[in-house]
N, C-alpha and C positions, 0 to 999 in steps of 0.2 A: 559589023562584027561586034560582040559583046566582048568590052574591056572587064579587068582583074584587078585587085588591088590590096593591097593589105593596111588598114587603116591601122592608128591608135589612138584610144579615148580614154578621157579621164575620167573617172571616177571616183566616189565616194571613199574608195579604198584604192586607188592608185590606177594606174596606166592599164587598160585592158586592149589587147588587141583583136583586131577582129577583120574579117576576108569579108570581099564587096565584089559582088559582080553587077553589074547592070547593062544595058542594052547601050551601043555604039549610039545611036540616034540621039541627038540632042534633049529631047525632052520637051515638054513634062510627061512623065511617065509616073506610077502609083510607086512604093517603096512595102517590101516586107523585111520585117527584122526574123531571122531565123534562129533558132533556142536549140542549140544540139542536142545528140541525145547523151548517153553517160560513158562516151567515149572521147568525147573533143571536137574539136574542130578537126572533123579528118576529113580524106577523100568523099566520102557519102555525102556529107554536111557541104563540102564543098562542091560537089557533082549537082547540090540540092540548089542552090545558090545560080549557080549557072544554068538550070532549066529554067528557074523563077525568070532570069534574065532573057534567056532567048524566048520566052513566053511574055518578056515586054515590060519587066518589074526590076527594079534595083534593087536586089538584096544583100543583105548585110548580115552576117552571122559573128556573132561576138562570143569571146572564147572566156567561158562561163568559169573555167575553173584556172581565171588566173591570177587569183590568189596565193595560189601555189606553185607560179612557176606561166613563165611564157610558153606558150606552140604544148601546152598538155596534152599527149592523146594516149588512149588506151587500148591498146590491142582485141578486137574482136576475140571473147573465150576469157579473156582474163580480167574475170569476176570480181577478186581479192582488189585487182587494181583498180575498176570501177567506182566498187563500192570505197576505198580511201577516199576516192576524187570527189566524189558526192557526199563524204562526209564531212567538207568543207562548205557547203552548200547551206544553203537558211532559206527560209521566205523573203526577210529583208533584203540579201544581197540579192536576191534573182529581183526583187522589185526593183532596186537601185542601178544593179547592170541595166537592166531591159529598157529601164527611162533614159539612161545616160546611150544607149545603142539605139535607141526611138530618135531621141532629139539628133544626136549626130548624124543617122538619114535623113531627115526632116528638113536639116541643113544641106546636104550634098545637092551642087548646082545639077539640074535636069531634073532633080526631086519634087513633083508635087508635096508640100508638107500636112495637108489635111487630106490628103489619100495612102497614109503609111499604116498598117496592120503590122501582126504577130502571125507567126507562124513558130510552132515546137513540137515534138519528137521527143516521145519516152518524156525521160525528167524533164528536158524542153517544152511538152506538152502540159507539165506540170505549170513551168514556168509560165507558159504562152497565158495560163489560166489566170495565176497569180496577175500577170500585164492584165486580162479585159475586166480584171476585180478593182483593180487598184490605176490604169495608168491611162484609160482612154486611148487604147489604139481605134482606128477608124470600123477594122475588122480582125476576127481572132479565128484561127483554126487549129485544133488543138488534136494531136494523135498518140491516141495511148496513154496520156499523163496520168502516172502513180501517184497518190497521194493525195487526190483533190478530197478524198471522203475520208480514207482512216489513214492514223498514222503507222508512220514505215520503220519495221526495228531498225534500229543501231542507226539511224539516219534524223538528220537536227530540223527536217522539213515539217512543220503543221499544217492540219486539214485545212482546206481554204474553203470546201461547199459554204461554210457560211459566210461568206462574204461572196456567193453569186447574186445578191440581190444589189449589190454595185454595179453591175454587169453591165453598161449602155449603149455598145453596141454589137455589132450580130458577130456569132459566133456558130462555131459546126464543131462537134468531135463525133472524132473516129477511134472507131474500138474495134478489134477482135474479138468474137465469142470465146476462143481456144485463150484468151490472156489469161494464165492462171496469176497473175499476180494485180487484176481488175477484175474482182467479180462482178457477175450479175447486177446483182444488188446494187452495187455502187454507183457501177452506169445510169442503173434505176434513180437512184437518189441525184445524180447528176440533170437527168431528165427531167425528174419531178422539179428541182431547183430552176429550170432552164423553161422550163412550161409556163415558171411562174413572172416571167418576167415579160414586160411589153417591146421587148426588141424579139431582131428575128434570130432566130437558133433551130438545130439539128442536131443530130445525136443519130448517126449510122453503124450500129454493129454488123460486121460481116463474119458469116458463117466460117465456118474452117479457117481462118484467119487467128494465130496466136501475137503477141506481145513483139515490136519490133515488123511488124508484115509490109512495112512500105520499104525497107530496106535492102536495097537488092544484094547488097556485099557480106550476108547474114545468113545461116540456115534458115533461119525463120522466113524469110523472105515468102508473100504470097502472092504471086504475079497477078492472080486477075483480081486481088481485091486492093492490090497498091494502085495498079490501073485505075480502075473506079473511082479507089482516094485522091490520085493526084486530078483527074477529069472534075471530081467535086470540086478539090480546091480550088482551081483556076475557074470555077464557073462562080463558087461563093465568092470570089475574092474581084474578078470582074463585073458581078454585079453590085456589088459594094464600097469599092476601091475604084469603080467606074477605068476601068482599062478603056483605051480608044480603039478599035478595030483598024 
C-alpha cells in the first residue's frame, strides 16, 4: 500500500510545506519532485503524486506559493485568484524551492538520491525547466510551461530559453497545439534550443489538445492526449530514472 505524508522544509525564504506520497515497499525506488500548476497544491497535484506512487516513485510536491500563506489553493475558474498567486512567483524562488524540495527527497529513507527527476504543470512546467537549467535533476518532464520563451504581462517570471544550453540531463515537453497562451513559435524555439544540446530530449505537440489537457478536474482536460502524456512520462522517466520492474 502506498503511504501519504505531509512534510516541511526549509527554505531560503522560510518553512514550505509539501505532500509525499511513495510506494509502501521498502525501497530503493527513483524519486520525482512535482511543481503544480497555478492552483496549489490541490486534489489534482495530489491525485498526481499518488499515481507517480503506485507506478513505483516517491513523489514530493512542494507548495510553491508559500510565501503567502500555508495549504494555498485556488479555485478551478478563478483567474483574478491565480494570477495574485503567481505574482509572487520569480525564477529565483522556483530555483530555490525546487533545490530545497530536490534535496529533501533525495534524503527520504527508500529514496534512491541519484535517480530523483522534476516533473511540472502549467507554471510548474515553467518551473520543472528553470530545475533542468539550473539544478541537475537526474530527468525533467516539463507540460505546458509558460514563459520559457517570452515574457508574461503583469507576471515577475523571465525567459529562461536562454539558459537551455545548461540543460544536462534528458528532458521531454509536452504541449498542446490548441494552447493559445504557447505558440507555435515558441515550442519551435524550445525545440530548436533542445536539438541543440548532447543529452536526450523530446518535444510532443498534440493535436486538439489546448493549455491545462492532462488535468482531468478541468474543462480543458484531453483524455487521449493526457493518456499518451502520462504513458510518455513513465516510460521517459523509467528509462532514465532506471525504475526496477
Amino acid at each position: 500500500m502506498d503511504t501519504e505524508s505531509l512534510v516541511t522544509i526549509e527554505t531560503t525564504a522560510g518553512p514550505m510545506d509539501a505532500f509525499v506520497a511513495r510506494p509502501g515497499a521498502p525501497g530503493p525506488f527513483p524519486g520525482v519532485v512535482v511543481a503544480q500548476e497555478a492552483f496549489g497544491v490541490n486534489d489534482h497535484i495530489r491525485d498526481v503524486c499518488e499515481r507517480f506512487a503506485a507506478a513505483g516513485y516517491a513523489a514530493l510536491a512542494p507548495e510553491l506559493f508559500h510565501r503567502q500563506g500555508r495549504g494555498v489553493e485556488v479555485a478551478y475558474g478563478d483567474m483574478p485568484g491565480a494570477m495574485a498567486a503567481l505574482g509572487g512567483l520569480t525564477n529565483d524562488g522556483l530555483e530555490h524551492d525546487l533545490a530545497a524540495a530536490l534535496a529533501h527527497l533525495r534524503g527520504l529513507p527508500g529514496v534512491a538520491p541519484d535517480r530523483v527527476g522534476l516533473v511540472g504543470f502549467c507554471v510548474g512546467g515553467l518551473a520543472a525547466f528553470i530545475g533542468a537549467c539550473r539544478l541537475g535533476p537526474a530527468a525533467t518532464v516539463s507540460f505546458y510551461g509558460g514563459g520559457i520563451v517570452r515574457e508574461r504581462p503583469q507576471l515577475r517570471f523571465k525567459p529562461v530559453i536562454g539558459e537551455a544550453a545548461r540543460i544536462g540531463a534528458p528532458i521531454l515537453c509536452l504541449f498542446g497545439a490548441e494552447d493559445k497562451g504557447i505558440p507555435p513559435a515558441d515550442v519551435e524555439s524550445i525545440r530548436q534550443a533542445l536539438d541543440a544540446l548532447p543529452v536526450a530530449h523530446e518535444v510532443i505537440v498534440y493535436p486538439g489538445a489546448g493549455h491545462a489537457f492532462f488535468c482531468d478536474m478541468r474543462p480543458a482536460y484531453h483524455a487521449p492526449s493526457a493518456a499518451d502524456a502520462w504513458r510518455r512520462t513513465l516510460a521517459w522517466l523509467d528509462a532514465h530514472l532506471g525504475r526496477e520492474a
